[in-house]
KEKE-3310 file (N, C-alpha, C; in steps of 0.2 Angstrom, whole numbers, plus 5000, padded with zeros to 4 digits):
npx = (5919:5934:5936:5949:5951:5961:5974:5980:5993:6007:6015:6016:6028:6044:6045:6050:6049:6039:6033:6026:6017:6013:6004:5993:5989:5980:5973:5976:5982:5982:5987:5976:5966:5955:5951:5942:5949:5948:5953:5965:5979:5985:5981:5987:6001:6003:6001:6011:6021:6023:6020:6022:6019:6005:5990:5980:5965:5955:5940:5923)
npy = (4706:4695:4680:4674:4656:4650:4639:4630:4618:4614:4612:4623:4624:4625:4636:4653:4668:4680:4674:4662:4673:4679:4670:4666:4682:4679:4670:4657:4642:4631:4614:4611:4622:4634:4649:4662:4676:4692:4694:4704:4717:4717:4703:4695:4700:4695:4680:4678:4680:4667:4656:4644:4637:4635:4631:4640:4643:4650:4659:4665)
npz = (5105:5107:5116:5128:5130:5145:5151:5162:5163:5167:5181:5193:5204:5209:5199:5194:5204:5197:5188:5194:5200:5189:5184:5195:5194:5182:5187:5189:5199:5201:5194:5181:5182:5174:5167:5157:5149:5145:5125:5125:5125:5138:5143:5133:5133:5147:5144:5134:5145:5152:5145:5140:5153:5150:5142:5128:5120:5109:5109:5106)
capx = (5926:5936:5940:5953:5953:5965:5972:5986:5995:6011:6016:6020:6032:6050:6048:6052:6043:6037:6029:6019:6013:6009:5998:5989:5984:5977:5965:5978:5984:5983:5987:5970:5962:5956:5949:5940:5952:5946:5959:5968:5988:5989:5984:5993:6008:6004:6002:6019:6027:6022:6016:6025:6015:5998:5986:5977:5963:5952:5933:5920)
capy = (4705:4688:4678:4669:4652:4649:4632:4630:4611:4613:4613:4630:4621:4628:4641:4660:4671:4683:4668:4660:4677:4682:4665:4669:4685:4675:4665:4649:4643:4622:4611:4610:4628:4636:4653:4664:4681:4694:4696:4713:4718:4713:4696:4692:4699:4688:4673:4677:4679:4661:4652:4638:4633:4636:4629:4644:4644:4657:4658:4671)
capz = (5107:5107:5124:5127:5136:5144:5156:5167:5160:5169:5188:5196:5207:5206:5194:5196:5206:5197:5184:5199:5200:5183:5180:5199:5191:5178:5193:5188:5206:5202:5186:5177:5181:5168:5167:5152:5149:5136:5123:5124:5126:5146:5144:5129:5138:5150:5139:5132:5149:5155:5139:5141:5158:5149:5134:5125:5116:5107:5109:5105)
cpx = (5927:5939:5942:5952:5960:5968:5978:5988:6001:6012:6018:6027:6040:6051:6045:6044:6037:6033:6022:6015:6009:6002:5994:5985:5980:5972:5967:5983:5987:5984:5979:5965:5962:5952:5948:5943:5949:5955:5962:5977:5989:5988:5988:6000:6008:6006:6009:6025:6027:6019:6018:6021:6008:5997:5982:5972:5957:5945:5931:5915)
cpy = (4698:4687:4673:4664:4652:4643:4631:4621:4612:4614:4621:4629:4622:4634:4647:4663:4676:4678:4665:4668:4680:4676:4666:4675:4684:4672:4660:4649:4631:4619:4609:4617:4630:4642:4657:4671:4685:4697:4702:4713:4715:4707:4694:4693:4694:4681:4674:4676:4671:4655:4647:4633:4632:4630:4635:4641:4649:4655:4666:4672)
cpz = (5108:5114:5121:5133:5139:5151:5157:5166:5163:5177:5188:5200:5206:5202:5195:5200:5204:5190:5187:5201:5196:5183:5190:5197:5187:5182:5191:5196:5204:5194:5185:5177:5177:5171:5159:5156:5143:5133:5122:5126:5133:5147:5138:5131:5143:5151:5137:5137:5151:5150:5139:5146:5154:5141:5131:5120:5114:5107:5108:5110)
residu = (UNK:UNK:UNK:UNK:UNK:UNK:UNK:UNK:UNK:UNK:UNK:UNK:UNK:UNK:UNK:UNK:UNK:UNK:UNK:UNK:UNK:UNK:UNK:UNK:UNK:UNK:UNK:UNK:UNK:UNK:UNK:UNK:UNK:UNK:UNK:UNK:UNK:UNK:UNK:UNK:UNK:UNK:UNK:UNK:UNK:UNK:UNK:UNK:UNK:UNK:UNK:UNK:UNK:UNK:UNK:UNK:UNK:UNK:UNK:UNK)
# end
């Protein structure tokens, strides 16, 4: 099965609350943290809700 990198490139600062919660579920708290997600429907939801703060990418 494929994981997902994935790495927090924008501030949390300001923005909604339920945003800085979703990328906390992720284990992203600070600009640069990165965490390995495996790829399945609840983090790609996730990714879609906040994809704009993050970098993604695929690894095996």
């Amino acid at each position: 099965m494929a994981n997902l990198n994935i790495k927090l490139v924008k501030s949390l600062n300001g923005r909604l609350e339920k945003h800085i919660a979703t990328a906390n579920s992720l284990g992203l708290r600070k600009i640069g943290d990165a965490t390995v997600q495996p790829d399945n429907a609840q983090t790609r939801g996730k990714i879609a809700k906040i994809g704009y703060l993050l970098s993604v990418e695929e690894t095996k």
